[in-house]
DSSP file (Angstrom, degrees, kcal/mol; ACC not computed):
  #  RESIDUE AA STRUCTURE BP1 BP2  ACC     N-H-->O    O-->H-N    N-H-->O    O-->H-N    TCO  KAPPA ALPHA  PHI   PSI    X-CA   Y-CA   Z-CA
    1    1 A X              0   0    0      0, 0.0     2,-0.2     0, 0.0   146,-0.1   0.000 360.0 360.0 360.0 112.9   60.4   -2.7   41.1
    2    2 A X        -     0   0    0      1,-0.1     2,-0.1   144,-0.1   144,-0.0  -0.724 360.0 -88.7-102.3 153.8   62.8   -1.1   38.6
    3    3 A X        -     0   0    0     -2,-0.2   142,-0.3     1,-0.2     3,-0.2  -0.342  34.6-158.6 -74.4 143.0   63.2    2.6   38.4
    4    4 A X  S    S+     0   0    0      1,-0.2     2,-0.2    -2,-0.1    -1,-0.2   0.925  80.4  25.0 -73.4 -39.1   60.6    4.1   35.9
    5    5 A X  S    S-     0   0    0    139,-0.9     2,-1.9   136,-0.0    -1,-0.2  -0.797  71.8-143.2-135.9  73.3   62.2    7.5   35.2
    6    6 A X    >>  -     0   0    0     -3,-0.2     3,-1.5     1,-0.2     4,-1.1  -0.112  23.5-177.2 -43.4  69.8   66.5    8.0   35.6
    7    7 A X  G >4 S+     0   0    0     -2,-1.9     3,-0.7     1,-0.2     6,-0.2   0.794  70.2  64.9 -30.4 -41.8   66.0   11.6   36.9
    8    8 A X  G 34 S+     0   0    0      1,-0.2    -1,-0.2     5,-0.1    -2,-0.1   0.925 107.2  41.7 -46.0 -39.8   70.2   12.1   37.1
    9    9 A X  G <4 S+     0   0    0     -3,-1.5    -1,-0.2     4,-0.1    -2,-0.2   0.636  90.1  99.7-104.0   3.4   70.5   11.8   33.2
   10   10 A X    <<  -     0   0    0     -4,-1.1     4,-0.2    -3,-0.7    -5,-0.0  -0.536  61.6-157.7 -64.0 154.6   67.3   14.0   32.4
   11   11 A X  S  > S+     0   0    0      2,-0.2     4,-2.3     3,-0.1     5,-0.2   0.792  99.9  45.7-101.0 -29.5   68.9   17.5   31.5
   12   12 A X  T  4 S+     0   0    0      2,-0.2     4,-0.1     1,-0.2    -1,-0.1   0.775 115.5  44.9 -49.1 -36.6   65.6   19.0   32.3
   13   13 A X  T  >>S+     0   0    0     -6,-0.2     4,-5.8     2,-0.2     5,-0.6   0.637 115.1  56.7 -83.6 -34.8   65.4   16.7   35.7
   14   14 A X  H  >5S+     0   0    0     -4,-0.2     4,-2.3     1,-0.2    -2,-0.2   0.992 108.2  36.9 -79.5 -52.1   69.1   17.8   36.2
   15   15 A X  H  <5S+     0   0    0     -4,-2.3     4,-0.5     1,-0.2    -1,-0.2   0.587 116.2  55.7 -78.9  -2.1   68.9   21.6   36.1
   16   16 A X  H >45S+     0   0    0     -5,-0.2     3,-7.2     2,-0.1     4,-0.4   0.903 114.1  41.9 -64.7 -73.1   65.4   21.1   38.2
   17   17 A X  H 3X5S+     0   0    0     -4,-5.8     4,-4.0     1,-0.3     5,-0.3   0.910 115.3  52.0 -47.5 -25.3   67.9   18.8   41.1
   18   18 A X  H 3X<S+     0   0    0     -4,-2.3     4,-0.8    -5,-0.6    -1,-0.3   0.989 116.3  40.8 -57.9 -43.0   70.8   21.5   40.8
   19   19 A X  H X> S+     0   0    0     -3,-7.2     4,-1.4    -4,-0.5     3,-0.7   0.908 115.8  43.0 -83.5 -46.8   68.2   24.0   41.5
   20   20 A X  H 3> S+     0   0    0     -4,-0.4     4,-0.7     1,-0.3    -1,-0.3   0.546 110.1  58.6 -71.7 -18.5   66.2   22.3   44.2
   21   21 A X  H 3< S+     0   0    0     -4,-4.0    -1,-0.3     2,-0.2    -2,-0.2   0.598 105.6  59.1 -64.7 -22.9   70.0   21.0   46.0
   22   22 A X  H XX S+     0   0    0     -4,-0.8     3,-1.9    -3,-0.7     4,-1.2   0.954 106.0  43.8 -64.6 -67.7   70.3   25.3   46.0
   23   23 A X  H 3X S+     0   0    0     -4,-1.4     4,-1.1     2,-0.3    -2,-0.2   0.870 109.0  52.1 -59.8 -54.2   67.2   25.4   48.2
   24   24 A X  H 3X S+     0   0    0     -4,-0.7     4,-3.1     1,-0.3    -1,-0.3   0.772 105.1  69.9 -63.1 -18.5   68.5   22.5   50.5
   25   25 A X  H <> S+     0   0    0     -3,-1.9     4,-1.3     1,-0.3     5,-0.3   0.998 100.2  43.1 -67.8 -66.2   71.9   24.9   50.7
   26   26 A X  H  < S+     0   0    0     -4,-1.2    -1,-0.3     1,-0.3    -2,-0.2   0.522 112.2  44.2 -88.7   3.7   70.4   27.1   52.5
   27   27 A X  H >< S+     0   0    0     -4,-1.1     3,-8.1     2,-0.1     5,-0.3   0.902 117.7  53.1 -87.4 -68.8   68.4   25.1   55.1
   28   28 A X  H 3< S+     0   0    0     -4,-3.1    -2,-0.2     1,-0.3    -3,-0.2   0.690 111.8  43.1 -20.0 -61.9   71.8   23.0   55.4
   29   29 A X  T 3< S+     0   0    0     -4,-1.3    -1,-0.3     2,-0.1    -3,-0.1   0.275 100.2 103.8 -93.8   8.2   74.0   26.4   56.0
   30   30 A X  S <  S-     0   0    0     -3,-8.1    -3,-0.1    -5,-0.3    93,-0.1  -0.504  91.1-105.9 -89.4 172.0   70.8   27.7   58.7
   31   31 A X  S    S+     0   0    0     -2,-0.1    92,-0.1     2,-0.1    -1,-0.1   0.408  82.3 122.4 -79.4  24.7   71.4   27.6   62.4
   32   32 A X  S    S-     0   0    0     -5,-0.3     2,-0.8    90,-0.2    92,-0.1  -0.230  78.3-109.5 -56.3 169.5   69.0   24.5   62.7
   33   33 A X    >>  -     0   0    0     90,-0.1     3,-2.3     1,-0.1     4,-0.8  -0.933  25.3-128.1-109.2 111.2   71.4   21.9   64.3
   34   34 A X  H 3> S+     0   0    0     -2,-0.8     4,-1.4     1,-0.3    -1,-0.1   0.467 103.4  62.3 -26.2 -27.4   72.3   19.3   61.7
   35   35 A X  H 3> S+     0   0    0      2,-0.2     4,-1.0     1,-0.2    -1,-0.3   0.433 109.1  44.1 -88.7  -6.1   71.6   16.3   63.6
   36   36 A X  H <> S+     0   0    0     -3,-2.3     4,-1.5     3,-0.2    -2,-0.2   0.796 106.8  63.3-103.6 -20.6   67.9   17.5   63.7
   37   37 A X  H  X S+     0   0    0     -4,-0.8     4,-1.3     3,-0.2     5,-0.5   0.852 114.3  30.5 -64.1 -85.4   68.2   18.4   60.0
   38   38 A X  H  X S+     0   0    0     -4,-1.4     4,-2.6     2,-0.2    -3,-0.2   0.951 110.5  66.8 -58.8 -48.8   68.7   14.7   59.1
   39   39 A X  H  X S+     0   0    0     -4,-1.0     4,-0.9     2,-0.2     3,-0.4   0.907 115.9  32.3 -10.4 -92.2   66.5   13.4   62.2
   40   40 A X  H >X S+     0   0    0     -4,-1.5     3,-3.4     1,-0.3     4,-0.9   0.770 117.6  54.4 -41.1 -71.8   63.3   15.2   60.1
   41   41 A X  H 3X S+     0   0    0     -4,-1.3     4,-2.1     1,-0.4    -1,-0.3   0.741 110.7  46.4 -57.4 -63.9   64.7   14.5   56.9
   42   42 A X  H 3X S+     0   0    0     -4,-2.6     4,-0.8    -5,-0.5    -1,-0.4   0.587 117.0  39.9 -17.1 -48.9   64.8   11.1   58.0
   43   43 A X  H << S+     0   0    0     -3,-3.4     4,-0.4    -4,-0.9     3,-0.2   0.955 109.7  54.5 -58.3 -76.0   61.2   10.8   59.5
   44   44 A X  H >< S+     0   0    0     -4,-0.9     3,-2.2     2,-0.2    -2,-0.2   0.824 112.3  48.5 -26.1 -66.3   59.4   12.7   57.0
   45   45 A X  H 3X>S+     0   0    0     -4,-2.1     5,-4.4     1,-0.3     4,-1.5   0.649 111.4  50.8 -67.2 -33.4   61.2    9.9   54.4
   46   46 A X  T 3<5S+     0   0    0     -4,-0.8    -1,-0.3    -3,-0.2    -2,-0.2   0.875 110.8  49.0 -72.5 -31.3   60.1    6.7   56.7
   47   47 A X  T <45S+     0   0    0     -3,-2.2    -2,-0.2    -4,-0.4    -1,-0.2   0.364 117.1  37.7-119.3  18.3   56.4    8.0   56.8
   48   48 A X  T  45S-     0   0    0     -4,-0.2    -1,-0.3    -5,-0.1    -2,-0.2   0.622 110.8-121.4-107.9 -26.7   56.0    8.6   52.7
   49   49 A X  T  <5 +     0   0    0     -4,-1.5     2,-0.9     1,-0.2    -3,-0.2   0.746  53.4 160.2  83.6  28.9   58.1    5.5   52.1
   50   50 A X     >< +     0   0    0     -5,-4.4     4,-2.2     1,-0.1    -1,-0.2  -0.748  12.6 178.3-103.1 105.3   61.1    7.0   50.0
   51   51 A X  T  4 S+     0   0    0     -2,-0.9    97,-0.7     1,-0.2     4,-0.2   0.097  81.8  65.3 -92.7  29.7   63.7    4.3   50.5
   52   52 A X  T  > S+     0   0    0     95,-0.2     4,-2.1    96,-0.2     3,-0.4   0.661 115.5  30.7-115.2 -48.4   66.1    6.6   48.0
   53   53 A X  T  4>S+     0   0    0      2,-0.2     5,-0.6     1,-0.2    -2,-0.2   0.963 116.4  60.4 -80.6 -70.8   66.0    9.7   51.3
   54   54 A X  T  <5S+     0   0    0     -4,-2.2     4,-0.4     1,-0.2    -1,-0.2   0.729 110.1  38.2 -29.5 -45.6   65.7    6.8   53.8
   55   55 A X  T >>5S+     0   0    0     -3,-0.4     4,-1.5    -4,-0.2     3,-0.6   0.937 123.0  45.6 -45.2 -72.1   69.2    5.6   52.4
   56   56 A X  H 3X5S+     0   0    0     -4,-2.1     4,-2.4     1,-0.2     3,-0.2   0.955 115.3  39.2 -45.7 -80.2   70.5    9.1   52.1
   57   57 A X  H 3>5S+     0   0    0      2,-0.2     4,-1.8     1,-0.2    -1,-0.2   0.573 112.3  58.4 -61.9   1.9   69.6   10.7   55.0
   58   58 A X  H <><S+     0   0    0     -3,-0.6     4,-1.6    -5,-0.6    -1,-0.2   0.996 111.6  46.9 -72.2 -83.0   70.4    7.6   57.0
   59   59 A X  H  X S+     0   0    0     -4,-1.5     4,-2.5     2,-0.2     3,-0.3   0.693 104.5  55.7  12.2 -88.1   73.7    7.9   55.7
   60   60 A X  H  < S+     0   0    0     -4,-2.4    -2,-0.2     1,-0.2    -1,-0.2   0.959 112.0  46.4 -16.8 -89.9   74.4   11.5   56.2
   61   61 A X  H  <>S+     0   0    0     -4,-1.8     5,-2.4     1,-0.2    -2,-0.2   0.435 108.5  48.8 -44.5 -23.8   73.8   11.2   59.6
   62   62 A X  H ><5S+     0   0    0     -4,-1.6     3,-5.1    -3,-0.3    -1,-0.2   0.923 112.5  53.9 -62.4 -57.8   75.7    8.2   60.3
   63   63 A X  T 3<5S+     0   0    0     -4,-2.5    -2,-0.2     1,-0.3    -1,-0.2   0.541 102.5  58.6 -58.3  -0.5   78.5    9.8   58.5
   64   64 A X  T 3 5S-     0   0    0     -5,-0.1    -1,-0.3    -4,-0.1    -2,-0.1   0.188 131.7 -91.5-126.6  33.1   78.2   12.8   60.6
   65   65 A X  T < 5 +     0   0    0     -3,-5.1    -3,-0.2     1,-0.2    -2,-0.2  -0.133  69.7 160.7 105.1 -26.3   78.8   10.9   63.4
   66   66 A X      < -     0   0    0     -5,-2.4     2,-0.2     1,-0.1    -1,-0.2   0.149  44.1-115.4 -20.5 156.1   74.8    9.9   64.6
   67   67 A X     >  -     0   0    0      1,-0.1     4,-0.8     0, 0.0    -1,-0.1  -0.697  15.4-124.4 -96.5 165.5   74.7    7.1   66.8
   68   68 A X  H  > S+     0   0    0     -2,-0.2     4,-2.6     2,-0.2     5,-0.3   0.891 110.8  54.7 -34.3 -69.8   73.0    3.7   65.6
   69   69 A X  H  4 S+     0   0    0      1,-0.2    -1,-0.2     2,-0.2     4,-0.1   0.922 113.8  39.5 -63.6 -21.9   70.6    3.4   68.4
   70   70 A X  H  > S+     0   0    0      2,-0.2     4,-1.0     1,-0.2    -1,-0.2   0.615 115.4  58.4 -98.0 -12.5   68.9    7.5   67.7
   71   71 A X  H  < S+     0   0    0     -4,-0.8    -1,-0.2     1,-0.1    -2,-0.2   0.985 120.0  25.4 -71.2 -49.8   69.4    6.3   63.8
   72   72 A X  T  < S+     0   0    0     -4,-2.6     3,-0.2     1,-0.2    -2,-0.2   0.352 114.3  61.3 -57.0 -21.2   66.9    3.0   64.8
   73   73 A X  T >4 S+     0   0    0     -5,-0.3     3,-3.2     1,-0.1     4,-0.2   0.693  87.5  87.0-117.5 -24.8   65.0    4.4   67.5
   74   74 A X  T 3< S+     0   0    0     -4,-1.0    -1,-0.1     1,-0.3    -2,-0.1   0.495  85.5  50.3 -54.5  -0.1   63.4    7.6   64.8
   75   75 A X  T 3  S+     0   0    0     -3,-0.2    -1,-0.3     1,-0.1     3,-0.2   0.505 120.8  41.2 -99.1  -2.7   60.4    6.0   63.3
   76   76 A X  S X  S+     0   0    0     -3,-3.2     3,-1.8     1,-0.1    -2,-0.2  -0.083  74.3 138.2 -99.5  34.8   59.6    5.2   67.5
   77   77 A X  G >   +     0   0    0      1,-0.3     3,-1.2    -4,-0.2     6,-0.3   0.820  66.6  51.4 -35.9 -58.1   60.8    8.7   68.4
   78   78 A X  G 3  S+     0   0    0      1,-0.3    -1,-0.3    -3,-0.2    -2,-0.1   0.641 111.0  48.9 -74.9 -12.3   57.7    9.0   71.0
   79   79 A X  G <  S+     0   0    0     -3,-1.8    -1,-0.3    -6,-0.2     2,-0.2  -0.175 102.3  91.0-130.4  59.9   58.6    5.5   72.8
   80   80 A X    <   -     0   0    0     -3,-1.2   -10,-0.0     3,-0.1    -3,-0.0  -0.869  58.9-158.5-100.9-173.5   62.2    6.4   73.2
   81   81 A X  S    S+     0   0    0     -2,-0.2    -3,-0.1     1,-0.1    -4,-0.1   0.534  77.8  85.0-107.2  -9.6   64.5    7.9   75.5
   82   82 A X  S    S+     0   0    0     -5,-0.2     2,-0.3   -13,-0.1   -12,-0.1   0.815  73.4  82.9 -98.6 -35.4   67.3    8.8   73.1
   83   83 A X        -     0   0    0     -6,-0.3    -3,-0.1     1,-0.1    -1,-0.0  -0.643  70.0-132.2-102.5 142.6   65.9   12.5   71.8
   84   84 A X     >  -     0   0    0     -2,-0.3     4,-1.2     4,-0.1    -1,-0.1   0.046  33.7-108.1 -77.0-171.9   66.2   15.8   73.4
   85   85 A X  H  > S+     0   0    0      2,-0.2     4,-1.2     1,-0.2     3,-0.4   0.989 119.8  60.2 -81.7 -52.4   62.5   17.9   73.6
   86   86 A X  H  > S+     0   0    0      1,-0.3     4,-2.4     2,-0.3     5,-0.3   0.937 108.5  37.9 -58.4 -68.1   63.6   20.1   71.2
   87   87 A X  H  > S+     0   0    0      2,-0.2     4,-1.7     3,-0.1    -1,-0.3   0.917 115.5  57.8 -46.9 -38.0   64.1   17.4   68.5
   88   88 A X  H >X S+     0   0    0     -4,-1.2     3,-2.6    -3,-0.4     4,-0.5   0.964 104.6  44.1 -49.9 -72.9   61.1   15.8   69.8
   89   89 A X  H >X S+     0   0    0     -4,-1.2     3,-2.5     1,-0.3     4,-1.6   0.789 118.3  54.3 -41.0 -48.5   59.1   19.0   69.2
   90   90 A X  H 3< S+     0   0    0     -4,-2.4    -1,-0.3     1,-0.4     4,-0.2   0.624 111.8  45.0 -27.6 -36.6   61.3   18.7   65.5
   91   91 A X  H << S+     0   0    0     -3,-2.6     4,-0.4    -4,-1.7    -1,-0.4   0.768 104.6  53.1-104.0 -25.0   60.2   15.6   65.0
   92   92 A X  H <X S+     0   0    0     -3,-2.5     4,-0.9    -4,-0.5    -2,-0.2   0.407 112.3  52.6 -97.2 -16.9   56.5   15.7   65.8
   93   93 A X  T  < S+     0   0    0     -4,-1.6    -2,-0.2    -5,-0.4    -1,-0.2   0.615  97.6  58.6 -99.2   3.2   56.3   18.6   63.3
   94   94 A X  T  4 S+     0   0    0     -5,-0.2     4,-0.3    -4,-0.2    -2,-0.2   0.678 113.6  44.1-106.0 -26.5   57.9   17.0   60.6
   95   95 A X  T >> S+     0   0    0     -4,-0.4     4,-3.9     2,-0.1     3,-0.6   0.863 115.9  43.1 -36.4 -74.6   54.8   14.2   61.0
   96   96 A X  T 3< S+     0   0    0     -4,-0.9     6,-0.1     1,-0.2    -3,-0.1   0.866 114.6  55.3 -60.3 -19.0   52.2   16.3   61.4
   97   97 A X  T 34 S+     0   0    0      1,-0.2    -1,-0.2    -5,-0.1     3,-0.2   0.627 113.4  36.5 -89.6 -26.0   53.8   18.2   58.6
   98   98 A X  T <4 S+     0   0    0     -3,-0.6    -1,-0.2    -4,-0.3    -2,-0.2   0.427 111.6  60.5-127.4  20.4   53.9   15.5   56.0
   99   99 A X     <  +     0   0    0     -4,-3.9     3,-0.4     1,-0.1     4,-0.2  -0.644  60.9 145.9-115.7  72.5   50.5   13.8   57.0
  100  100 A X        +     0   0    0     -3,-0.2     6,-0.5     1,-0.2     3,-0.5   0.725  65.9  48.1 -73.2 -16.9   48.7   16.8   56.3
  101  101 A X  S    S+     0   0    0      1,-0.2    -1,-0.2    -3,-0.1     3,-0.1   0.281 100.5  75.3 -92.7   9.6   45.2   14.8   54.8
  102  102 A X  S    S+     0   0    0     -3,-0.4     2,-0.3     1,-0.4    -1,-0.2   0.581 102.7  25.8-105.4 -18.3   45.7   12.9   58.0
  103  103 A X    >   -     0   0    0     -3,-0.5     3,-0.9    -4,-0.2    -1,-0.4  -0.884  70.0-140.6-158.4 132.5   44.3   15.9   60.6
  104  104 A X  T 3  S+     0   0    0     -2,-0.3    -2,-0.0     1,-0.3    -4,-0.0   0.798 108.8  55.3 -62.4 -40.1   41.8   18.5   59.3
  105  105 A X  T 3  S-     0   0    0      1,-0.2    -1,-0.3     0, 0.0     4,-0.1   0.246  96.0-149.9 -91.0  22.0   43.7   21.1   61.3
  106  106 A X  S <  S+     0   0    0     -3,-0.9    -1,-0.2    -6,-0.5    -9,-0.1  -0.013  79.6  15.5  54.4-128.2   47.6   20.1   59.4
  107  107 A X  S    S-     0   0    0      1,-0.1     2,-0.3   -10,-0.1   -14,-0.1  -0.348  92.7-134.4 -65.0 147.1   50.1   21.0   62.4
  108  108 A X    >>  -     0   0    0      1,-0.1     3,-2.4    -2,-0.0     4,-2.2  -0.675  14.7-111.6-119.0 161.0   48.4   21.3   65.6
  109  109 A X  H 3> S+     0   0    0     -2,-0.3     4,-0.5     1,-0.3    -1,-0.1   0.542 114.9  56.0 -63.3   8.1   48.8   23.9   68.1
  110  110 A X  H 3> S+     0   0    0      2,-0.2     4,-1.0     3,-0.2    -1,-0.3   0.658 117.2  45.6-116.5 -23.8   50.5   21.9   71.1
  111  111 A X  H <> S+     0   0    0     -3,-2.4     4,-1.5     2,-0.2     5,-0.2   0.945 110.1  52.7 -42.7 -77.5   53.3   21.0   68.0
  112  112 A X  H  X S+     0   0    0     -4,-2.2     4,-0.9     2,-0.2    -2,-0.2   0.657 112.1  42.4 -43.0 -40.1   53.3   24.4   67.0
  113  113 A X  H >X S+     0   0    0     -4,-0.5     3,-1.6    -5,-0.3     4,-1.0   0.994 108.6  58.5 -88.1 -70.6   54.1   25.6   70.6
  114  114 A X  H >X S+     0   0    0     -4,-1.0     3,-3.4     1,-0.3     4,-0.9   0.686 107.8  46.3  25.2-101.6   56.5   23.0   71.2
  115  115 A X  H >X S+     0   0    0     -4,-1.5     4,-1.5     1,-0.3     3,-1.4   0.766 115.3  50.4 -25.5 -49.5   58.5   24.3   68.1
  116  116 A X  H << S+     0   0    0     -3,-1.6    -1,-0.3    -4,-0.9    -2,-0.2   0.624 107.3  49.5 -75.8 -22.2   58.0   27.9   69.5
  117  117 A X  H << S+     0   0    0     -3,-3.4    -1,-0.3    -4,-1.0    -2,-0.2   0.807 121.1  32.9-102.9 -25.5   59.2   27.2   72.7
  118  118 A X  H << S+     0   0    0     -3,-1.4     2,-0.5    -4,-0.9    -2,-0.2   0.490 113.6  61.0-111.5 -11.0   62.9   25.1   71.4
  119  119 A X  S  < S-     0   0    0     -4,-1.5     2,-0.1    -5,-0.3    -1,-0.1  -0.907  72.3-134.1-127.7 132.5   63.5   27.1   68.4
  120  120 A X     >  -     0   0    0     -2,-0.5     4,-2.2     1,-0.1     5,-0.1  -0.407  45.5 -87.7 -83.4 170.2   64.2   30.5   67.3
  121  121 A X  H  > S+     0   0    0      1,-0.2     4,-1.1     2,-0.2    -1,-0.1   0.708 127.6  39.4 -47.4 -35.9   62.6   32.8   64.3
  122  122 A X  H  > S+     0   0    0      2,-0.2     4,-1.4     1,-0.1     5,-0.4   0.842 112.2  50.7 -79.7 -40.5   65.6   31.1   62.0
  123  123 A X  H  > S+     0   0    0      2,-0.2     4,-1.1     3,-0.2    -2,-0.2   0.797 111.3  49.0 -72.3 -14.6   65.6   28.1   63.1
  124  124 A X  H >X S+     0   0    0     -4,-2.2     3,-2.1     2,-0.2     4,-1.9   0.958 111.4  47.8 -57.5 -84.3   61.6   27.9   62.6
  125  125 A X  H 3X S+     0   0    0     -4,-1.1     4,-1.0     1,-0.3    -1,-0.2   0.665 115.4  44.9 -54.4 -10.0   61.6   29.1   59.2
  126  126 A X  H 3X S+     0   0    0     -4,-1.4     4,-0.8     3,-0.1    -1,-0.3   0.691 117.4  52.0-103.2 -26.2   65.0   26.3   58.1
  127  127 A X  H <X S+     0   0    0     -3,-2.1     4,-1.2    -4,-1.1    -2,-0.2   0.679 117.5  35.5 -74.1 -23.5   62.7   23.6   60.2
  128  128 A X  H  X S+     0   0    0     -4,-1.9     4,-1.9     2,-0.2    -2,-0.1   0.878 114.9  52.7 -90.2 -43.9   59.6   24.5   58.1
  129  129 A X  H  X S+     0   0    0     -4,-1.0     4,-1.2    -5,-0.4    -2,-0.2   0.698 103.6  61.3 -63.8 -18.3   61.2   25.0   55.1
  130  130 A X  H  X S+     0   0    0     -4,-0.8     4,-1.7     2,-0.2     5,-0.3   0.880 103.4  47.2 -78.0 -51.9   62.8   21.7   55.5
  131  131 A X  H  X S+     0   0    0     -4,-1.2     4,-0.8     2,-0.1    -2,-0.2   0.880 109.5  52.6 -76.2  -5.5   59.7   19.8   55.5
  132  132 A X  H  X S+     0   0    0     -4,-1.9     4,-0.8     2,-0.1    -2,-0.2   0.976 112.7  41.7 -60.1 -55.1   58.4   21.3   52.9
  133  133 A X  H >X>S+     0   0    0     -4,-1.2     4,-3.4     2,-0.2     3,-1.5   0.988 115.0  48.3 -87.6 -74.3   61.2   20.7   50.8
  134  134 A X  H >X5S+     0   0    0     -4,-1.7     4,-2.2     1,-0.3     3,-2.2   0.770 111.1  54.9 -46.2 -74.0   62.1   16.6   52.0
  135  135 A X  H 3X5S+     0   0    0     -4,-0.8     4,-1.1     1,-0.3    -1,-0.3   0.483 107.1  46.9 -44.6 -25.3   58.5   15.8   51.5
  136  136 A X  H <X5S+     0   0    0     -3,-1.5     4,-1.2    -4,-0.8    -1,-0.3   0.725 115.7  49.7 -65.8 -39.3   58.7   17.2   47.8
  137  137 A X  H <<5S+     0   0    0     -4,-3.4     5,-0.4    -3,-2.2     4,-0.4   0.932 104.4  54.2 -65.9 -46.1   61.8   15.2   47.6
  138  138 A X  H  X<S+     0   0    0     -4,-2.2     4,-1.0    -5,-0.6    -2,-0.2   0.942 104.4  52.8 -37.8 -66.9   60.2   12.4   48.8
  139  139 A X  H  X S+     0   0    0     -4,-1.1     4,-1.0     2,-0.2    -1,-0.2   0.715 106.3  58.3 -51.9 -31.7   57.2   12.5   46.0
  140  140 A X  H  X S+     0   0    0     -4,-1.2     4,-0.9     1,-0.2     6,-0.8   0.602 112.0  38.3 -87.3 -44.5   60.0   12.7   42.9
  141  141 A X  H  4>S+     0   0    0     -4,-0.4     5,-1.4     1,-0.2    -2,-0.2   0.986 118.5  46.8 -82.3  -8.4   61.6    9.6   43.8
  142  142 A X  H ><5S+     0   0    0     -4,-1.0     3,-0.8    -5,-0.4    -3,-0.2   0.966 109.6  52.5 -94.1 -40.9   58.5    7.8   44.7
  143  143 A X  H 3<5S+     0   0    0     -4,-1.0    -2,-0.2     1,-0.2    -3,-0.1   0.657 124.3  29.1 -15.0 -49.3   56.6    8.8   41.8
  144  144 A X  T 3<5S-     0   0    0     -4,-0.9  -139,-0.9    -5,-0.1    -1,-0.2  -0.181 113.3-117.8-122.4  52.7   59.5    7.5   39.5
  145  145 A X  T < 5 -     0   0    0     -3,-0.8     2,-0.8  -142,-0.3    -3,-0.2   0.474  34.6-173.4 -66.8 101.0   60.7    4.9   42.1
  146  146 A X      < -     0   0    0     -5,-1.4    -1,-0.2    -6,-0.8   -95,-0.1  -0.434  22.6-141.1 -44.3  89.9   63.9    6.1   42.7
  147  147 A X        -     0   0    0     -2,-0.8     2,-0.4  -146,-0.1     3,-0.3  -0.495   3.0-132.9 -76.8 141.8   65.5    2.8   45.3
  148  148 A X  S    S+     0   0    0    -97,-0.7   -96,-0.2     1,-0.1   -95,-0.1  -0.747  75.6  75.2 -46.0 104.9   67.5    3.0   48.2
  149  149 A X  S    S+     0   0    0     -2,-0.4    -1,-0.1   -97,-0.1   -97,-0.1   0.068  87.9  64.7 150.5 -17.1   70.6    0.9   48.9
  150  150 A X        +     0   0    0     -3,-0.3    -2,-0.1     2,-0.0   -98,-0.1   0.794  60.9 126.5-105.2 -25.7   73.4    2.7   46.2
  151  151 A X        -     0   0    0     -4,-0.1     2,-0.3   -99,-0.1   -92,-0.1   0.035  46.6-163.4 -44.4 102.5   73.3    6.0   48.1
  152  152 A X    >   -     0   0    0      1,-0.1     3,-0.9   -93,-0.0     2,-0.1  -0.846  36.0-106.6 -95.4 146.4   77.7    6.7   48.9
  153  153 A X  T 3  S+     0   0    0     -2,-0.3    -1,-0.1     1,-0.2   -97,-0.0  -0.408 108.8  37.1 -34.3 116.5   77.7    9.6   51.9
  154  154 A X  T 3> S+     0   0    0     -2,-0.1     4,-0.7     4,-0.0    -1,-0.2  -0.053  83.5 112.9 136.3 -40.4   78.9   13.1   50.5
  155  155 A X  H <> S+     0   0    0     -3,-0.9     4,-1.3     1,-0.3    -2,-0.1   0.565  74.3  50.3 -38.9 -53.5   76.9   12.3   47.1
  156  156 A X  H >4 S+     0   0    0      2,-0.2     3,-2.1     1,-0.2     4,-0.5   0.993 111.8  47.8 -66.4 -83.1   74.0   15.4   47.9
  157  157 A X  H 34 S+     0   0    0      1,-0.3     4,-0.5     2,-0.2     3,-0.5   0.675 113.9  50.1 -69.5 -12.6   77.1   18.2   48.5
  158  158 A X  H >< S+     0   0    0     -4,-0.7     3,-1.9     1,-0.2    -1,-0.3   0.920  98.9  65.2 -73.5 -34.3   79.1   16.8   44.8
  159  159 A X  T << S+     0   0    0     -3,-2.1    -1,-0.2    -4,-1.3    -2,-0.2   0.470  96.8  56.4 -91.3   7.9   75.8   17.2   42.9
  160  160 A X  T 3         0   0    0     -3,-0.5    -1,-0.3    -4,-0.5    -2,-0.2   0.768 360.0 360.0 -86.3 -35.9   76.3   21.2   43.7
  161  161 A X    <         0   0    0     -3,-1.9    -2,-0.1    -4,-0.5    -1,-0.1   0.413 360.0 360.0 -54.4 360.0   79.4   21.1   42.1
């Protein structure tokens, strides 16, 4: 499967990514905890199938120290030991959040409370705003299918410069 559509070299595609990497700043610089920031990112990316985010955020996280086994054990989240409740809840809202045609009711309230219960008013709104935002990323690289596998750590924070 070769990529359909080089998004980097569009200049239209380009001042789109600059704009939508802006957006990602400011979930990046909220007081969500990073490793839970790449966890979702991560999740979200295994359950659309975006091996170009699967690569990145894989990546990231390694490079920001993640261990191996909580890198391996996130598409089994619920039949491991390795993540704290608070990521759990993180993690079960970043599902429900990007299989929305998948339950009539989108996130469901025992999720919702969950979230409520680990997270504060900022960290909500940089945990919501973050699946919204990977799950859009996801759909431009799967749509023009962006592959996984080239992706150097660091890559995301040059492409603001």
């Amino acid at each position: 499967m070769d990529t359909r559509f080089d998004l980097f070299s569009n200049e239209l595609a380009k001042r789109f990514a600059k704009r939508f990497a802006n957006a990602g700043m400011v979930i990046h610089q909220s007081p969500l905890p990073k490793a839970t920031q790449e966890l979702v990112s991560l999740r979200a990316s295994q359950i659309n199938g975006c091996g170009w985010c699967i690569d990145m955020h894989t990546k990231e996280a390694a490079a920001a120290g993640e261990s191996q086994v909580r890198l391996h054990l996130v598409a089994a989240w619920r039949e491991s030991t390795v993540f704290t409740e608070a990521e759990r809840a993180a993690l079960a809202l970043a599902e429900e959040g990007s299989r929305l045609a998948d339950a009539h009711q989108g996130v469901s309230d025992e999720t919702w409370a969950q979230v409520r219960k680990h997270y504060d008013d900022d960290q909500i709104a940089a945990l919501v705003c973050l699946v919204a935002l990977i799950n859009a990323a996801n759909r431009l690289a799967v749509i023009v299918h962006q592959r996984g596998g080239s992706y150097q750590p660091g890559l995301f924070a040059a492409a603001l410069d």
